[in-house]
C-alpha positions in Angstrom: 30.2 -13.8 -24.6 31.5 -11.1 -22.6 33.0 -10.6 -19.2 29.2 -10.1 -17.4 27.7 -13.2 -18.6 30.7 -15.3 -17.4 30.7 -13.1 -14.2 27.1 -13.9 -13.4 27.8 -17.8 -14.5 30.5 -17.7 -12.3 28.7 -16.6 -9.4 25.4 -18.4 -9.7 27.8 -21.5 -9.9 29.7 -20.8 -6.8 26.4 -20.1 -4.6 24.7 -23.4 -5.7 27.9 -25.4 -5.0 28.0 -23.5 -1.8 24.0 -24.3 -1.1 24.5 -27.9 -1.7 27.9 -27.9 0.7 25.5 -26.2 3.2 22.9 -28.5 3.0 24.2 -31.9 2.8 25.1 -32.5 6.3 21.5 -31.5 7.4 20.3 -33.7 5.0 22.3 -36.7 6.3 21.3 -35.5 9.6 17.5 -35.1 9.3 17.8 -38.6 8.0 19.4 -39.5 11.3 17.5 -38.0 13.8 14.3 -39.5 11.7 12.9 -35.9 10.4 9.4 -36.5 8.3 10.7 -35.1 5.3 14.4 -36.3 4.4 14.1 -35.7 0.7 17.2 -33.1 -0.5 14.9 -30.5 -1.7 12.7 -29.8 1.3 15.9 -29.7 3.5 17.6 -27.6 0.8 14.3 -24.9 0.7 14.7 -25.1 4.7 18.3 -24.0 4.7 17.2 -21.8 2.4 14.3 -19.8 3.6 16.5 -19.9 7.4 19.2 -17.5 5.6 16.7 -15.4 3.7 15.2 -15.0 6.9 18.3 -14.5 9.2 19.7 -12.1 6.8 16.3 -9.9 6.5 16.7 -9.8 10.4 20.3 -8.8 10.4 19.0 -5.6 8.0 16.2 -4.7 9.7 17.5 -5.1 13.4 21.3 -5.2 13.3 23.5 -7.1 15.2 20.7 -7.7 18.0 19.3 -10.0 15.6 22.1 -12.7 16.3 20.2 -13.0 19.7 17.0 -14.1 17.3 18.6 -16.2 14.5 19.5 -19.5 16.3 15.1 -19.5 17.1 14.7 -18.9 13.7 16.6 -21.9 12.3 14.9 -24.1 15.2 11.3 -22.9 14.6 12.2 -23.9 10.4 13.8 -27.2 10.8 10.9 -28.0 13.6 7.7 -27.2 11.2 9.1 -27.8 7.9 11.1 -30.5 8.1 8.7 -32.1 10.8 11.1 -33.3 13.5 11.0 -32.5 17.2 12.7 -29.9 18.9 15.9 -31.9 20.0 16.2 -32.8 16.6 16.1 -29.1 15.4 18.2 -28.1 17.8 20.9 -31.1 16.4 20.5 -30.0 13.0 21.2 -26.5 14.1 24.2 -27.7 15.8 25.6 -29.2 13.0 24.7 -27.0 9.8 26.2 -24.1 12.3 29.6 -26.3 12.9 29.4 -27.1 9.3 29.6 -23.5 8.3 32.6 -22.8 10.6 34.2 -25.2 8.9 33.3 -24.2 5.8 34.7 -20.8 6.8 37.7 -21.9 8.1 39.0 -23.9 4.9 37.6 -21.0 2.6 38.5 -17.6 4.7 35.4 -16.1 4.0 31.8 -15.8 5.4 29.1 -17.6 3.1 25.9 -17.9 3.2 
């Protein structure tokens, strides 16, 4: 076992503990605000395929694409995780007050 392997271990550990940190909260929210699909994994592809997104926007169009990323999130969490556009907009809310938080207690930007 060499220094790589436990690198690589070591970081594929710390983003999937960082994922599920991420998405729990939606997930209790979506459950609250009565989202069709409340199931960990759908909310956890969401949360997902939102940063994948957002951060393909941030290459391609630079800062202007903060201006676009808060639509992005709403548009996922409205058709994927079938819930109305209030509801997006409170899981938004709260994954991005989650992450501040996260930030805060860490000192670093995730995700």
């Amino acid at each position: 076992m060499d220094i790589t392997t436990f690198s690589v271990g070591a970081g594929l550990s710390i983003v999937l503990l960082i994922l599920v940190l991420q998405t729990a909260p939606i997930w209790f929210a979506a459950k609250i605000v009565g989202a069709g699909k409340t199931e960990f994994l759908p909310v956890g592809i969401a949360v997902v395929a939102g940063g994948v997104i957002s951060g393909l926007l941030l290459l391609s169009l630079g800062l202007k694409a903060l201006l676009i990323m808060p639509f992005v999130y709403l548009g996922i969490y409205k058709f994927y995780l079938d819930t109305s556009f209030l509801g997006a907009f409170i899981l938004f809310v709260l994954g991005l007050s989650f992450q501040a938080a996260l930030n805060k207690f860490l000192g670093v930007f995730l995700l």
